[in-house]
C-alpha positions as CSV (number, residue, x, y, z in Angstrom):
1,X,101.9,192.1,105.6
2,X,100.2,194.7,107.7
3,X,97.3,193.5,109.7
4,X,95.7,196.8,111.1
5,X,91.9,196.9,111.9
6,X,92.5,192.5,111.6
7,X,91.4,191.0,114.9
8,X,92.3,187.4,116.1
9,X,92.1,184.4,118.5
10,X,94.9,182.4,119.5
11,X,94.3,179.4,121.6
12,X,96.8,178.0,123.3
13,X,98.9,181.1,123.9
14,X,99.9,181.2,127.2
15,X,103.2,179.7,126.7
16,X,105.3,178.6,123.7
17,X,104.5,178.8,119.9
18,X,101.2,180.2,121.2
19,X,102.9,183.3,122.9
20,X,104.8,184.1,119.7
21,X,102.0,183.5,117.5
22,X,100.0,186.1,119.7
23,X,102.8,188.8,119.7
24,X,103.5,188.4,116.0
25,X,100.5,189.3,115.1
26,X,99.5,191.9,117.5
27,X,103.2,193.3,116.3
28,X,101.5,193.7,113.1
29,X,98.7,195.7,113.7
30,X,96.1,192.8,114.6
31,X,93.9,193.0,118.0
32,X,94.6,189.8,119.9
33,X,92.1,187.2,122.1
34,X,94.8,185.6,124.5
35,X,93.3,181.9,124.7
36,X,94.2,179.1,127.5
37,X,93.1,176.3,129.6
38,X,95.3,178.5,132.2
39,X,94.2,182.1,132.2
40,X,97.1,183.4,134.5
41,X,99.2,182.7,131.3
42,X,97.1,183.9,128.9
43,X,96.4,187.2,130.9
44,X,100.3,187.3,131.4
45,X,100.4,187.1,127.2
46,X,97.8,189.6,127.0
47,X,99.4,192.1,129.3
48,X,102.8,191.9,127.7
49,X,101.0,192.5,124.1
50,X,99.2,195.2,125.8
51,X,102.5,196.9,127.3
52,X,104.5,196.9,124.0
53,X,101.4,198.1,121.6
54,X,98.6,199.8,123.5
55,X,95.8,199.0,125.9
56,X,93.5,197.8,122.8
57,X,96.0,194.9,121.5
58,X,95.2,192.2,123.6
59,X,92.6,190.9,126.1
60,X,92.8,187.5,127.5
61,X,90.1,184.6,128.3
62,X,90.3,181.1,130.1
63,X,88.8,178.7,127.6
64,X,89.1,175.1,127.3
65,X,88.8,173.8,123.7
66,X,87.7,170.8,124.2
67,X,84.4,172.4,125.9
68,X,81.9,173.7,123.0
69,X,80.6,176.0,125.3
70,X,83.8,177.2,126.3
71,X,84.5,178.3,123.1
72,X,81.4,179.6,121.7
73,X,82.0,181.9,125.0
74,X,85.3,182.7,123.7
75,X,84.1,183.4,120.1
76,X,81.5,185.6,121.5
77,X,83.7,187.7,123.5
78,X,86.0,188.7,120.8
79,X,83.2,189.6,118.7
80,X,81.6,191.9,121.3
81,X,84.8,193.1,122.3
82,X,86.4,193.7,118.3
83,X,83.2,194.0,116.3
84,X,84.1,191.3,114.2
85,X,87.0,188.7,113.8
86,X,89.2,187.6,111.1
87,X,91.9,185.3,112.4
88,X,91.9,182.0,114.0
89,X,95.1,180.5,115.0
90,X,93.8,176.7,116.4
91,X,97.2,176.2,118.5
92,X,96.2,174.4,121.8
93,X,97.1,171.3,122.1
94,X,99.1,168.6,124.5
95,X,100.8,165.7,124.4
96,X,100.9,162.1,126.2
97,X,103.4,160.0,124.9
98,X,103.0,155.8,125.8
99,X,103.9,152.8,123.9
100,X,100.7,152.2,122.2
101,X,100.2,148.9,123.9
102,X,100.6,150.7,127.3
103,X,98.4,153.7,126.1
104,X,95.1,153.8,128.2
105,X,91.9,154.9,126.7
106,X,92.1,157.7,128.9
107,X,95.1,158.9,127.5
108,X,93.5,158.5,123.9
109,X,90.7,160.1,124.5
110,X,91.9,163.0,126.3
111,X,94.3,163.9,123.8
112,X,92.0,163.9,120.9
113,X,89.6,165.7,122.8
114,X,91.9,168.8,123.0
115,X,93.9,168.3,119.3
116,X,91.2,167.2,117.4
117,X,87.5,167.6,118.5
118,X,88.8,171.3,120.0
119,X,90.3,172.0,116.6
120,X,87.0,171.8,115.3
121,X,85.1,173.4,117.7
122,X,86.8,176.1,117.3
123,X,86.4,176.2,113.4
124,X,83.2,175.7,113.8
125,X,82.3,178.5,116.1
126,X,83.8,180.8,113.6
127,X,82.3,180.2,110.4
128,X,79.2,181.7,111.0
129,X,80.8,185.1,111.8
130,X,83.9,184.8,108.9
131,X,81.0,183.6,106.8
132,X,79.0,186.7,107.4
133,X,82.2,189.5,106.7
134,X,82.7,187.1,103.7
135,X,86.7,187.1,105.3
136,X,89.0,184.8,106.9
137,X,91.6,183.0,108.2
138,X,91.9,179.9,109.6
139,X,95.4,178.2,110.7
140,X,95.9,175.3,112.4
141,X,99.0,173.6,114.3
142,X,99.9,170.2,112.9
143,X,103.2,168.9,113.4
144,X,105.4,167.0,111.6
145,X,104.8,163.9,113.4
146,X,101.4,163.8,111.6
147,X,103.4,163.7,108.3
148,X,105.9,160.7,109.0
149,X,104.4,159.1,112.5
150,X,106.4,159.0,115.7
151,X,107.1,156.4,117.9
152,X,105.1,156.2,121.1
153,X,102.5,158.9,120.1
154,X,99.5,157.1,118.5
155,X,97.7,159.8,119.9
156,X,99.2,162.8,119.2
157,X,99.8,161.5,115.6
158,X,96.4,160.7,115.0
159,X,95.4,164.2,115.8
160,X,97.8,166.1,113.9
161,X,97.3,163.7,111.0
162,X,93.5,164.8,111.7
163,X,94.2,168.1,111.9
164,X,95.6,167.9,108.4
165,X,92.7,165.9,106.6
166,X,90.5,168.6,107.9
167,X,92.0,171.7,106.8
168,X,91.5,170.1,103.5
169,X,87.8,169.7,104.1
170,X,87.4,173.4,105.3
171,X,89.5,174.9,102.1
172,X,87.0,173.1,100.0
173,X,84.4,174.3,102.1
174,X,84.9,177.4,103.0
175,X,87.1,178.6,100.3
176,X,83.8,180.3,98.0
177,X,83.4,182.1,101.0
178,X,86.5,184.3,101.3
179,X,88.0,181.9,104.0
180,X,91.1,180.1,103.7
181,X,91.9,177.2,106.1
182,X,95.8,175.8,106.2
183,X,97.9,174.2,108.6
184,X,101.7,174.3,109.9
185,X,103.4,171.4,111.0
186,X,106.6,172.9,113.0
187,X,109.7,170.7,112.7
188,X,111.7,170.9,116.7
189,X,111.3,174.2,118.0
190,X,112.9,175.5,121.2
191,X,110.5,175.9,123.3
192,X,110.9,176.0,127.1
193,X,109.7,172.5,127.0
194,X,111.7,171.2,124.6
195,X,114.8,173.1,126.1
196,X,114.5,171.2,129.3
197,X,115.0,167.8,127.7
198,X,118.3,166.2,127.8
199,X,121.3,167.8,126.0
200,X,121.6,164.4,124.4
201,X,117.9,164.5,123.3
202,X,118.6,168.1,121.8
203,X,121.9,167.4,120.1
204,X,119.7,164.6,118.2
205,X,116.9,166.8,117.4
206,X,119.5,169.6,115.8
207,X,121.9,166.8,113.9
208,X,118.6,165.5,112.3
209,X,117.8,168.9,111.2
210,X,119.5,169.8,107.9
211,X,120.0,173.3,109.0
212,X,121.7,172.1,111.9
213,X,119.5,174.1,114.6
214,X,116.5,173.8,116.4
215,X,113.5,176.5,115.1
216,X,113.0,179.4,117.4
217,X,109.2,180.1,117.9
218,X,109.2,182.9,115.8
219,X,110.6,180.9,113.2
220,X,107.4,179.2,113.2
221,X,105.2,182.8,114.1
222,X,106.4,184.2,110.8
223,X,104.6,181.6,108.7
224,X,101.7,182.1,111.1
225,X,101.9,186.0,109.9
226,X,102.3,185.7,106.2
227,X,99.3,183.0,106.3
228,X,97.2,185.3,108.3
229,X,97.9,188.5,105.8
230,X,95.6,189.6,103.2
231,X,98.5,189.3,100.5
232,X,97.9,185.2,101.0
233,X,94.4,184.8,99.5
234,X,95.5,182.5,96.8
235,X,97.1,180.1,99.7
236,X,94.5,177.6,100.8
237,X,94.7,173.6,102.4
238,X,98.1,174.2,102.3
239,X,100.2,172.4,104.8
240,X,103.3,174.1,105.3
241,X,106.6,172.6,106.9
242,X,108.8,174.6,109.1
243,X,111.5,172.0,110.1
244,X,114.6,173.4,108.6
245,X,114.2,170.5,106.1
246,X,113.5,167.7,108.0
247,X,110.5,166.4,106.1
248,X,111.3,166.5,102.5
C-alpha cells in the first residue's frame, strides 16, 4: 500500500490519533497538510514528518473546522502547494461530556459545530477538486460511542452517529466519481489523554476489551493507511471498528 505522488490533509493532527494518522501516511510516500485549531502542534507534526522523510512531506496550517472559510483556506493551500489532493482524513474533533439534563446549549452546539458541521465542511471543500482528478479518499473519525451510545455524551454521540449516516450519503454520492467516503470508529486507544485518566478508569477500559489492551494510535493509523491506498477501491460507506472486539 504505497502512496507515492498521493497528497493529503489531516485535520486534527497536532496531537493524538491525528499525529499518527499524519505520520502513517507520510511514512508511505504521501505529502502531508498538518491541520489544527493549534498551529504550534500542527507545525510541531509537520516538522517531525519533515525530519524523518524530507523537506517536501509535510507543511502545516492553523485551521478551525468549524469555520468554512477556514477550511476552504486550508483546502486551497494544499492544492497550490501539492498540485492536487487525494486524501482527506476528517479527524478533529472534541469532547464535552455532561449529564444531558446538565448539558447547556453551549455545550451542544459547540461540539457539533467541530464533529459534525466541520466534518462536512471539510467534505465539501474537497469534492470539487477529487471530483475534477476523478480520485479520492475520504475517511472520517467516528467512534464507537456513535455505534452503542455512551453515558453522559449526547453530544459527542450525536456527532459520531452523524458522522456515520453521512459517510453513507457521500459513498452513494460520490462513489460514480472515483471517491470513496468511509469512517473508523476507534474502540479505547492510548492516547496521552486517555493515559492520564485513572488507573482504575484504564483497567476498566482494557478488561472490557476482549483483547485485553487498550489500541495504540497506530493500531488505529493502519486502517487509516489501507483505507487511504489505491488497493481499497472496492471499500466504500464502510464503517470499520477498531476496538479489539469490543462492539460486535
Amino acid at each position: 500500500m504505497k502512496l507515492e505522488g498521493r497528497t493529503a490533509i489531516v485535520t486534527g493532527a497536532g496531537a493524538g490519533l491525528g499525529r499518527a494518522f499524519a505520520a502513517e501516511l507520510a511514512g508511505h510516500g504521501a505529502r502531508v497538510l498538518c491541520a489544527d485549531v493549534n498551529g504550534d502542534t500542527a507545525e510541531a507534526t509537520a516538522a517531525d514528518l519533515r525530519a524523518r522523510h524530507g523537506q517536501d512531506a509535510a507543511i502545516a496550517m492553523a485551521a478551525d473546522v468549524s469555520h468554512a472559510d477556514e477550511v476552504a483556506a486550508m483546502v486551497e493551500r494544499a492544492i497550490s502547494t501539492f498540485g492536487h489532493l487525494d486524501i482527506l482524513v476528517n479527524n478533529a474533533g472534541i469532547t464535552r461530556p455532561a449529564m444531558t439534563h446538565k448539558m447547556t446549549e453551549e455545550n451542544w452546539d459547540h461540539i457539533v459545530d467541530v464533529n459534525q458541521k466541520g466534518t462536512f465542511l471539510c467534505v465539501r471543500a474537497v469534492i470539487p477538486h477529487m471530483k475534477e482528478r476523478g480520485y479520492g479518499r475520504i475517511i472520517s473519525t467516528s467512534s464507537i460511542v456513535g455505534l452503542y451510545g455512551n453515558f453522559g455524551q449526547t453530544n459527542y454521540v450525536a456527532t459520531k452517529a452523524a458522522v456515520i449516516g453521512m459517510t453513507r450519503v457521500w459513498a452513494r454520492e460520490l462513489g460514480p466519481k472515483g471517491i470513496t467516503a468511509n469512517a473508523v470508529a476507534p474502540g479505547f486507544i492510548a492516547t496521552e489523554m486517555v493515559k492520564a485518566m485513572p488507573e482504575k478508569i484504564l483497567n476498566t477500559f482494557t478488561e472490557r476489551t476482549p483483547v485485553r489492551r487498550l489500541g495504540e494510535p497506530e493500531d488505529i493509523a493502519y486502517a487509516y493507511l489501507m483505507l487511504a491506498s489505491e488497493e481499497a477501491s472496492f471499500i466504500n460507506g464502510v464503517v470499520l471498528s477498531v476496538d479489539g472486539g469490543l462492539v460486535t
